[in-house]
Steps between C-alpha positions, in 0.01 A plus 500: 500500500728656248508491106774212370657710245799270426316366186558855388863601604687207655662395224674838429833521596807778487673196267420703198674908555226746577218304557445525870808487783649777736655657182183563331312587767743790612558612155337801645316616762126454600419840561637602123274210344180625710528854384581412152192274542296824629610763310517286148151320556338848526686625203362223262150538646493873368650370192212195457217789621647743282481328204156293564325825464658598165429129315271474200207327542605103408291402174453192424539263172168439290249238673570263243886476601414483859257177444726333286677204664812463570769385257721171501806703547325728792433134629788389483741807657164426770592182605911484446497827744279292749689209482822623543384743778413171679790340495672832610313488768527154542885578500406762772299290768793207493751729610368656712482884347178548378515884663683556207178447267422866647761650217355694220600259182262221713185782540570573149483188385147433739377781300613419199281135497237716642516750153522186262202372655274764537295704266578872417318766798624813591646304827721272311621761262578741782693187625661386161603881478630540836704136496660617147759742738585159646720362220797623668474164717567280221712734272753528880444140560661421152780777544583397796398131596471375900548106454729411739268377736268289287656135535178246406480377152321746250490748769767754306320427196145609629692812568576608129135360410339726697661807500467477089161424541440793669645712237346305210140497663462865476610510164204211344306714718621807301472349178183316565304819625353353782546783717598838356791716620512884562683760195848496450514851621308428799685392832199557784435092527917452473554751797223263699639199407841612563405630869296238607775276398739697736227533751452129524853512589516717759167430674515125502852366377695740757333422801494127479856528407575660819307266735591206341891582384448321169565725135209513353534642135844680651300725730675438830886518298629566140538186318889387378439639165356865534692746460377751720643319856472708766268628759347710204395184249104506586497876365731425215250211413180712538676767246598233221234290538260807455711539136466105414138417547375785298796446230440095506077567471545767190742320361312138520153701338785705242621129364223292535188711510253455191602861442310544132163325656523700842578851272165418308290321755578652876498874622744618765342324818518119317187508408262481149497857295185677612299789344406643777457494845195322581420441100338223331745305331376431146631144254515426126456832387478534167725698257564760552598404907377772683760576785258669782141417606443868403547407134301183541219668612490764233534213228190342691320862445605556119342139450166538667478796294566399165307198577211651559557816267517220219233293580277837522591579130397108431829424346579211779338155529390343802826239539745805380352669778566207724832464415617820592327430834693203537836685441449808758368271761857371478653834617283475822599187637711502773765226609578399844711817659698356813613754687 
């Protein structure tokens, strides 16, 4: 007995141009969309490799930030992104489409609830990171909006809620500090986010495309509104689209980034300034700060020394003594170093 798909494409129809029909579906041919599936998939998995091996190491924000609970306004962008991705999908199930919950603004917006709820690990931060090349969806879906087909109440509306959500979640998330983001003059994580956004295209998009004839984020014909028609509009896309994500990412950190704070706070790789590779990080340091655990420990040295070279000459009391203790033992305590 077969799967009963029609909750998931019966109620698409060719009444709307380019969204499945004869004319879509021989916009071009099969055998072009395979090998641009084959070719370009293989192409953005050297891309994803090649930069995986060249990323920092992902460092994370102090404990104390991490254990900190979550604010009203995290809470809030929490629970207005969950509701209104259930009544998209609500929208989705009553007519009928709900294979078109596969396209990348509705995973984004999955992962997005998924960020606002979670705490900050490498994981999530690799996926906050990765899911920042991904504000092309809503920047497009603003540009140029696909509401034709949306006819129940509140449905065209949920449309322009989510899509700015999606852009205004990764900014609180920005501002907030929640998870950290990669330097300015770094692009390895925007090259993987970029590709696997493409990839996700071609591997799964494509193919269901072809076997089921429906358009699913314009990957079986060029919507009404690009300008690249043709036979040639999937490599057009891959080109500009490879110049957007980067250029909408930078540009989102450039304007809304805590620039002064991240300059002072994080190192290249988004994580806390370190001393050293596998150093001891060291906390209220008195004046003067000493930069490196070098310097610390050499302070710690001229103390001891004086300490006891003054105490031998008798010209120390016991509690003087004491005191001095009590102040190098604070260069030798080490805070929590998450790495």
């Amino acid at each position: 007995m077969g799967w009963d798909w029609e909750w998931a494409i019966k109620g698409i129809t060719d009444e709307i141009p380019r969204t499945t029909g004869p004319e879509c579906i021989n916009y071009m041919t099969d055998r072009r969309r395979w090998i641009e599936t084959v070719l370009l998939s293989a192409l953005f998995i050297f891309i994803m490799h090649r930069s995986w091996q060249r990323l920092a190491p992902i460092k994370l924000p102090p404990l104390h930030e991490i254990q900190k609970p979550h604010s009203p306004t995290r809470l809030f962008l929490l629970i207005a992104m969950s509701i209104i991705f259930g009544i998209e999908m609500g929208f989705k199930l009553s007519g009928q489409s709900m294979i078109f919950a596969l396209n990348p603004c509705h995973v984004q917006t999955c992962l997005q609830i998924y960020l606002l709820a979670a705490k900050p690990t490498k994981m999530t931060t690799a996926l906050f990171r990765i899911q920042m090349s991904n504000l092309n969806g809503p920047f497009l879906a603003f540009v140029f909006p696909e509401v034709e087909g949306r006819t129940y109440p509140f449905e065209q509306a949920t449309y322009w809620i989510q899509h700015a959500l999606l852009y205004i979640i990764p900014i609180y998330i920005i501002r907030s500090g929640a998870y950290t983001v990669e330097d300015l003059g770094e692009l390895h994580w925007s090259h993987i986010g970029t590709a696997f956004m493409l990839f996700y295209h071609f591997v799964l998009l494509s193919p269901l495309s072809i076997f089921t004839g429906i358009n699913l984020d314009h990957m079986l014909c060029a919507a009404m509104s690009d300008p690249f028609q043709g036979p040639n509009y999937r490599l057009f896309a891959c080109c500009h689209q490879a110049l957007l994500c980067p250029l909408l990412s930078k540009g989102t950190v450039l304007l809304f980034g805590r620039g002064s704070r991240n300059s002072a706070a994080l190192n290249g790789s988004g994580g806390m300034t370190e001393t050293g590779n596998d150093a001891p990080q060291y906390h209220q340091l008195s004046a003067p700060e000493y930069a490196t655990q070098k310097e610390a420990t050499e302070a710690l040295i001229r103390h001891r020394y004086n300490t006891q070279a003054t105490a031998a000459a008798g010209g120390v009391h016991q509690h003087d003594v004491g005191d001095i203790a009590a102040m190098t033992a604070e260069y030798t305590m080490p805070t929590t170093k998450i790495d």
